[in-house]
C-alpha positions in Angstrom: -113.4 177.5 62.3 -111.9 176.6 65.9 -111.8 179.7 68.1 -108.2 180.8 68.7 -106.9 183.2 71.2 -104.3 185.7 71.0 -101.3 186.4 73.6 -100.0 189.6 72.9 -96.7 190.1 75.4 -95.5 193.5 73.9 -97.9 195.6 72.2 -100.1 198.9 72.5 -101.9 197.2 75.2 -100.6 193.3 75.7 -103.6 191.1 77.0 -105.3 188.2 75.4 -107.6 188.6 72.6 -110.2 185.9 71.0 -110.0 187.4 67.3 -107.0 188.5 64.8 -108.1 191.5 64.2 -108.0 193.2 67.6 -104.8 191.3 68.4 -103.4 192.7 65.1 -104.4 196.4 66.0 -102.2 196.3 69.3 -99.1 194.6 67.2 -99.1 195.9 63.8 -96.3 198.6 63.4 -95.7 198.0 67.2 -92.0 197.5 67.3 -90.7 194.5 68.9 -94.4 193.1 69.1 -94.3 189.9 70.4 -97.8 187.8 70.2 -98.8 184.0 70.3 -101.6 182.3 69.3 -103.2 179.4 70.9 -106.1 177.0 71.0 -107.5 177.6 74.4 -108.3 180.1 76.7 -106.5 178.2 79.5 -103.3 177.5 77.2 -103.0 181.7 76.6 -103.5 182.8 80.4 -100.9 180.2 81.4 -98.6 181.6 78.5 -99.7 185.3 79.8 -98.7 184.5 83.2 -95.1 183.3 81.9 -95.9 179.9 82.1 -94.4 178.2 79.0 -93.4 181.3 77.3 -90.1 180.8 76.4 -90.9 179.5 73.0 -92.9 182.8 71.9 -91.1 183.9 68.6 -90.4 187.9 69.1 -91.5 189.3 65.8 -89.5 192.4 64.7 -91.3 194.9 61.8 -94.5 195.0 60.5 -97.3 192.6 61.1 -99.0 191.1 58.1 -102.1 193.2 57.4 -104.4 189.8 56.8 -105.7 186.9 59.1 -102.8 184.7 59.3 -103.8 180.9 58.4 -104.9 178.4 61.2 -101.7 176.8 62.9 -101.0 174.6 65.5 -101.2 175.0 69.3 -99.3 177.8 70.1 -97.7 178.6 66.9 -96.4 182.2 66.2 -98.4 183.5 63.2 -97.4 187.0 61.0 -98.8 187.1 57.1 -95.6 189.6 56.9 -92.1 188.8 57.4 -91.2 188.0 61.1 -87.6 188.4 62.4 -86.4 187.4 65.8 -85.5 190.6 67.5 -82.1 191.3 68.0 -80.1 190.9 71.5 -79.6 194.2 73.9 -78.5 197.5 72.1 -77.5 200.3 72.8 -80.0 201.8 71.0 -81.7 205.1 73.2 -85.4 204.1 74.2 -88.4 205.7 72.3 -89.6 208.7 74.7 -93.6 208.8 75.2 -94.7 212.4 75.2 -97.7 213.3 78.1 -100.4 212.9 75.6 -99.2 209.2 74.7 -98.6 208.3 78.4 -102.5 209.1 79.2 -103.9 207.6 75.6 -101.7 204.2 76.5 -104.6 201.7 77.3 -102.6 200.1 80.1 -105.1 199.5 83.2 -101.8 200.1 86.0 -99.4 202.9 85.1 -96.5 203.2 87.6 -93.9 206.0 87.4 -90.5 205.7 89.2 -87.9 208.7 89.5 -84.9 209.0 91.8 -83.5 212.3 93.2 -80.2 213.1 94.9 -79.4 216.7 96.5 -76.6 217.5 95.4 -74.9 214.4 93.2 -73.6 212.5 94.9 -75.0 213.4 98.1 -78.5 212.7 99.7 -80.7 210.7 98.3 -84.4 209.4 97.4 -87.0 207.4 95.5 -90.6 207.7 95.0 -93.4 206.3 92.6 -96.7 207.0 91.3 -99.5 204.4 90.7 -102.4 205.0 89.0 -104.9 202.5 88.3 -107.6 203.3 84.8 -105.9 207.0 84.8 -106.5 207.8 88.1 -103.8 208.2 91.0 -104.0 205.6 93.4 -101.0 205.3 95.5 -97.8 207.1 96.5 -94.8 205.8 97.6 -91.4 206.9 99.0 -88.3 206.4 100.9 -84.8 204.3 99.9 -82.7 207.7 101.6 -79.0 207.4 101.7 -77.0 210.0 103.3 -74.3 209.5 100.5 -76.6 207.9 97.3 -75.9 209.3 93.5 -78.8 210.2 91.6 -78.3 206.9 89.1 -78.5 204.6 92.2 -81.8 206.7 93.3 -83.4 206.0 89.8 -82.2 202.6 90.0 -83.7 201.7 93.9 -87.3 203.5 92.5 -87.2 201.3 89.4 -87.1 197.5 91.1 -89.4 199.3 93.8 -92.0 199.7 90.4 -90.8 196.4 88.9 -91.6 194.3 92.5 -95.0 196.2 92.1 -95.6 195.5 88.3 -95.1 191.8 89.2 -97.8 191.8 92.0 -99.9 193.4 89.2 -99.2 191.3 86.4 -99.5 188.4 88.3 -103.5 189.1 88.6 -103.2 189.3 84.7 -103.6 193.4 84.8 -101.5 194.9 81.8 -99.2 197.5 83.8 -96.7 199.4 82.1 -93.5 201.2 84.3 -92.9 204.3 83.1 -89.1 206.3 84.4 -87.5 209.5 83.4 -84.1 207.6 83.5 -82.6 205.9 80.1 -79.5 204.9 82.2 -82.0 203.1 84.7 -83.9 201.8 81.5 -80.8 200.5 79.6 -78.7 199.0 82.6 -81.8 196.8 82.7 -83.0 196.1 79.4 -80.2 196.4 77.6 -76.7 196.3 79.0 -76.9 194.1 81.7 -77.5 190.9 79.4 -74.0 191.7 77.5 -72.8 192.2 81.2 -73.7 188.9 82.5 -72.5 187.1 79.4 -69.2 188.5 80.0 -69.0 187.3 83.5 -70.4 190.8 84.9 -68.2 192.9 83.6 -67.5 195.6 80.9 -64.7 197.2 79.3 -63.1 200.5 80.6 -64.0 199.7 83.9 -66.5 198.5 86.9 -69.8 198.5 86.6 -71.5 201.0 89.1 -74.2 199.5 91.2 -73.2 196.0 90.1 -75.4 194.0 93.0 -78.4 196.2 92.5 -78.5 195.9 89.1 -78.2 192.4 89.0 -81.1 192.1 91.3 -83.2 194.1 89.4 -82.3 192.3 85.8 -83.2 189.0 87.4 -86.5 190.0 88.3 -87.0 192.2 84.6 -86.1 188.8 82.7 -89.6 187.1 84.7 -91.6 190.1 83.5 -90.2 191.8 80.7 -92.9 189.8 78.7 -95.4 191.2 81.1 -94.7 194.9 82.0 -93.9 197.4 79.6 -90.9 199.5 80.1 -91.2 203.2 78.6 -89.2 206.5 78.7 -90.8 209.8 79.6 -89.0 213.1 79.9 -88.8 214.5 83.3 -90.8 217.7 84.5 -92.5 218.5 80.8 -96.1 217.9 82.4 -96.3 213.8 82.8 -98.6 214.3 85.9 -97.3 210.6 87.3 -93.7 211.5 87.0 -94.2 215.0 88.4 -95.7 212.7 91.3 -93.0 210.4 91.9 -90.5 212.9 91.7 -92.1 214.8 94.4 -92.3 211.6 96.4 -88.5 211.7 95.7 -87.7 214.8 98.0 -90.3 213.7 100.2 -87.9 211.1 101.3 -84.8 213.0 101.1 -86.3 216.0 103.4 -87.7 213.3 105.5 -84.4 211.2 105.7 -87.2 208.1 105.0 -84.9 205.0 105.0 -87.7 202.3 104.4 -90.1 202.8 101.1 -93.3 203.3 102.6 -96.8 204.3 101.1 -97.8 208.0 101.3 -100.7 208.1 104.1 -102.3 211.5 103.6 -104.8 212.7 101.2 -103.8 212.2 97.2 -104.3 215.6 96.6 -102.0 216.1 93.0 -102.2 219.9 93.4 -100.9 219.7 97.3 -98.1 217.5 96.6 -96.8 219.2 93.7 -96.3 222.0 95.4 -93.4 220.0 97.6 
């Protein structure tokens, strides 16, 4: 039997596998799991890189439970029934408790969280990045005098995305991970209905408008490539405790540019900002 390998784009931990059965434990029950397979190694980094992805079938619901039958180059295979998924929602995203953030087998985790003192009034981003679990840089800055705590979340999320695609690009699986659903579903949600509609919405403007076009256009090059997840602010996610603290670092600090944080990563020491 040819050897065929495995794309998986969204899954527990996307990546490319060389058998069914570890590319089915990282899809099966894994909603909006999307996965490939293909007849070469080269053929499935290309496709992992976003080269010649845009025929990948996004399967929706459970993956067949049994090894799908040999198929051409790069066909789509599911022993279940596979459904394309649907177009944006405005369905809330899935929140990952603290245990589930740490348990996620993503080698480059990369929290983003926005702060504003009061609302509107001054503001800052920061991010955590750790690589295997373990902290590994800091970053901070984006301060406006007169920001709202949406555009705050907003600037720290494309800081994580522009990040995610350096990542990615040297075929790590990263996942971003932000305490904000509005940030979450302005991006991977709304703005697609948006743009359809010529940028607009009804009931009024859209807040943020150039920023968050920006930031789709660089989500649609990854979004097969970086995980996007929720977490719940201050309820003991270590990374997002992190970036938030990198947050008012920038605000007390008036720290226009988003620069990396120089001194010791000591988690203890910071928290106690």
């Amino acid at each position: 039997m040819a050897i065929k390998y495995y794309v998986v784009w969204k899954g527990r931990n996307p990546g490319i596998y060389s058998d069914w059965e570890r590319c089915k434990s990282q899809v099966d029950g894994f909603p909006g799991a999307r996965f490939k397979s293909f007849t070469s190694r080269a053929e499935a980094e290309s496709a992992l890189k976003g080269v010649g992805t845009s025929s990948a079938m996004p399967l929706g619901g459970k993956v067949g439970l049994t090894q799908p039958a040999a198929t051409g180059p790069g066909s789509t295979s599911s022993a279940g029934t596979a459904k394309k998924t649907a177009g944006p929602s405005s369905k809330s995203p899935r929140t990952w408790a603290a245990a589930e953030v740490t348990a996620a087998a993503i080698e480059v985790k990369i929290f983003t969280d926005g702060g504003c003192e009061p609302n509107p009034g001054k503001s800052g981003s920061g991010l955590a990045l750790y690589r295997n679990n373990a902290l590994s840089e800091l970053w901070y800055g984006l301060h406006s005098p007169h920001g709202t705590n949406n555009t705050a979340e907003l600037n720290a999320f494309h800081r994580g995305l522009i990040i995610a695609k350096a990542e990615a690009d040297q075929l790590k699986t990263v996942g971003i991970f932000c305490d904000s659903k509005y940030a979450i579903q302005c991006i991977t949600q709304w703005a697609e209905g948006w743009k359809k509609k010529g940028w607009k919405k009804p009931g009024g403007e859209i807040k943020n408008l150039e920023l968050i076009q920006e930031i789709f256009s660089l989500h649609q090059t990854l979004h097969d490539r970086v995980q996007v997840m929720h977490v719940n602010g201050h309820v003991g996610v270590e990374g997002n405790e992190l970036a938030d603290r990198m947050s008012v670092l920038a605000i007390r600090n008036r720290t226009t540019d988003f620069i990396r944080y120089d001194r010791a990563l000591d988690p203890s020491e910071i928290l106690a900002l």
